[in-house]
C-alpha positions in Angstrom: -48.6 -15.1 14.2 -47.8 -17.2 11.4 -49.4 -14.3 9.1 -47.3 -11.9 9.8 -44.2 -13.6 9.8 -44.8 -14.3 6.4 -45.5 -11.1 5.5 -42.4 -9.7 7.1 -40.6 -12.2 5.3 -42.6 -11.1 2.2 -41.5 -7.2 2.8 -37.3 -8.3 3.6 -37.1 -10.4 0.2 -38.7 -6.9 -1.6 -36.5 -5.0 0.4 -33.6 -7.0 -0.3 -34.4 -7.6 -4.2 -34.8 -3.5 -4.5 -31.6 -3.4 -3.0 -30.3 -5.5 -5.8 -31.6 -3.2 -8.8 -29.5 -1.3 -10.9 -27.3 1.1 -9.3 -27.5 5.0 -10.7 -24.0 4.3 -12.9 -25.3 1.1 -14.4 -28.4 2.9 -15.3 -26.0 5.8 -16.9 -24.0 3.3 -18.7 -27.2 1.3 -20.2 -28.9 4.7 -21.2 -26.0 5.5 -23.1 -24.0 7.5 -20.3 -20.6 7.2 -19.6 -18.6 3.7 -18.9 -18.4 2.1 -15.7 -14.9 3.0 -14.2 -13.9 0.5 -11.8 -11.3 1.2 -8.9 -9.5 -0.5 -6.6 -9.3 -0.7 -2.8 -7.4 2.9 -3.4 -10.3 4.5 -5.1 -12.7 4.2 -1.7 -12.9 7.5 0.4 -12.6 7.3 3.8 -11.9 10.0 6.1 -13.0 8.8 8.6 -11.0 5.6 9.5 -7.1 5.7 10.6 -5.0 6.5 7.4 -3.2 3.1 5.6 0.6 3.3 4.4 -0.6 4.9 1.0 -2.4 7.0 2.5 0.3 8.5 4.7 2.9 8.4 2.3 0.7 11.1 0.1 0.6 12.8 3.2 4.4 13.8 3.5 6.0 15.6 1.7 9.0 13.7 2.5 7.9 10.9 0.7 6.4 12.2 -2.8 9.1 10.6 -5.1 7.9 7.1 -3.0 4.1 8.0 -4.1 5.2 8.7 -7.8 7.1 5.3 -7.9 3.8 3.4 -6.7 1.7 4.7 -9.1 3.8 4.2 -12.2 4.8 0.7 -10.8 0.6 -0.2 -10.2 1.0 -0.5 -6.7 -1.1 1.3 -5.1 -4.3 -0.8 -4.5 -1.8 -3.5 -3.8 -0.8 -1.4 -0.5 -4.1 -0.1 0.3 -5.0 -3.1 1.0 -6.1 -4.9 4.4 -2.3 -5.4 5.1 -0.7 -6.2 7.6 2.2 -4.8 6.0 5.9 -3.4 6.9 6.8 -1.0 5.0 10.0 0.6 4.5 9.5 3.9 2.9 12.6 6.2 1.2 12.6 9.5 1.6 13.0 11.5 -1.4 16.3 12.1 -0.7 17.2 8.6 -0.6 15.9 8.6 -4.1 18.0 11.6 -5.3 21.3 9.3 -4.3 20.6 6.7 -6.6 23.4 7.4 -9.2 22.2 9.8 -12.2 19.4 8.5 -14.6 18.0 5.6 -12.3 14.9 6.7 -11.3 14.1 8.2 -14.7 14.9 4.8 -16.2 12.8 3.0 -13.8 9.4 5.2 -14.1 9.4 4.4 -18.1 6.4 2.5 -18.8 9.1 -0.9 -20.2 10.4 -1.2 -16.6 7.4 -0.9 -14.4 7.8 -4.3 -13.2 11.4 -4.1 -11.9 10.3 -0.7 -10.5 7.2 -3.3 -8.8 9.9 -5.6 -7.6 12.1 -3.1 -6.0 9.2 -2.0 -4.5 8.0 -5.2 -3.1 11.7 -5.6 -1.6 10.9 -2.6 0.6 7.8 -4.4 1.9 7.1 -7.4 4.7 4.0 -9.0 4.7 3.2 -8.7 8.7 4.2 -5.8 11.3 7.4 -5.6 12.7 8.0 -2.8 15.4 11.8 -1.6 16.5 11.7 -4.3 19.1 11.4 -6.9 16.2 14.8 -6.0 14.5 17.5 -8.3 15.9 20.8 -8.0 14.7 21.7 -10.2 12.0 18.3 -11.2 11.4 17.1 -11.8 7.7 13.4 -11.0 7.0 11.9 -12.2 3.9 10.3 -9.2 1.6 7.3 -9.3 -1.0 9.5 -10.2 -3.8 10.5 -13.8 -2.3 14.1 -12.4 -1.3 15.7 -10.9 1.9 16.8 -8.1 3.7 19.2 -8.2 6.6 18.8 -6.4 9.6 22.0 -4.4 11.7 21.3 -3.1 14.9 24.8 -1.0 15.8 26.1 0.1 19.3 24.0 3.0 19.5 21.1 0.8 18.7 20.1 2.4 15.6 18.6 -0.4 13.4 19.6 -0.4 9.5 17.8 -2.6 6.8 20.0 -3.4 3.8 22.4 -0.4 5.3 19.4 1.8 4.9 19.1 3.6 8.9 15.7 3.7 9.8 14.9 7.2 10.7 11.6 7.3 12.1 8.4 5.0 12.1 4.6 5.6 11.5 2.2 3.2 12.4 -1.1 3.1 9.8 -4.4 1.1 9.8 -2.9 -1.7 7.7 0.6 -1.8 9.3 3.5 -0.1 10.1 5.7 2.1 8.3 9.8 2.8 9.0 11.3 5.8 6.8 14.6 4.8 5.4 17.4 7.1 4.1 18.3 4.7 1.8 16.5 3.2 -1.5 17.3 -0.5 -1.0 18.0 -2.4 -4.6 17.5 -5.9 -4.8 20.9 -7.7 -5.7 
């Protein structure tokens, strides 16, 4: 008995030292192939799992201005992530109000990190459903500031003066369309 449980022991360390070779891209790069790219948590393909809040922002076409402004801000992988998060998500519209030139002068390469921090002032690290939003509550966003909450008669709820207009959940939180882009003060 003692035999073979050495010589299964034997055949896992083989297996598990094989499993620790070079993979088919470090070979490539070592023979002289192409680099190693390295991606983040964006980068892995899954179809198979529920979609995260990246995920379903490039999946409406509501929300493509959104998806541009995460990219050039290197935000991405940031919200891909295991979460949970909150997001508060513009529509594209909500971007066209901002007065004339803003957008364009936040998507230059100089400003992607006050693009990043308005950004993070649309996210809360947690999940907060509608039930959560309580008039006059302040909620405490990525970027270390606040947002106030305003729940009105009709009990539409309104972040920053921004209505919330519908809300998705996703595998790493919760998302709540805005029709407002909210700018830190």
């Amino acid at each position: 008995m003692k035999e073979i449980s050495k010589t299964l022991l034997w055949i896992l360390s083989l297996a598990v030292l094989a499993g620790c070779g070079t993979s088919e891209t470090q070979s490539q790069a070592s023979a002289g192939g192409s680099a190693v790219q390295h991606v983040g948590q964006s980068g892995v393909k899954d179809d198979q799992s529920n979609p995260n809040v990246v995920q379903i922002a490039v999946s409406s076409k509501d929300h493509s201005t959104l998806v541009t402004a995460l990219k050039v801000a290197d935000y991405v992988d940031a919200l891909t992530n295991v979460g949970p998060f909150t997001v508060f998500a513009p529509t594209n519209a909500a971007f066209d109000a901002l007065p004339a030139g803003t957008l364009e002068t936040l998507t230059k390469k100089e400003n992607q990190r006050k693009l990043r921090d308005i950004l993070e002032y649309h996210v809360l690290l947690g999940v907060y459903k509608p039930g959560d939003f309580v008039n006059g509550r302040k909620m405490g966003t990525a970027d270390g500031r606040s947002v106030e909450v305003t729940v009105d008669g009709n009990g539409d709820v309104f972040i920053n003066g921004g209505k919330i207009i519908g809300t998705v959940e996703a595998s790493n939180g919760i998302i709540h369309v805005i029709d407002k882009v909210l700018v830190p003060n």
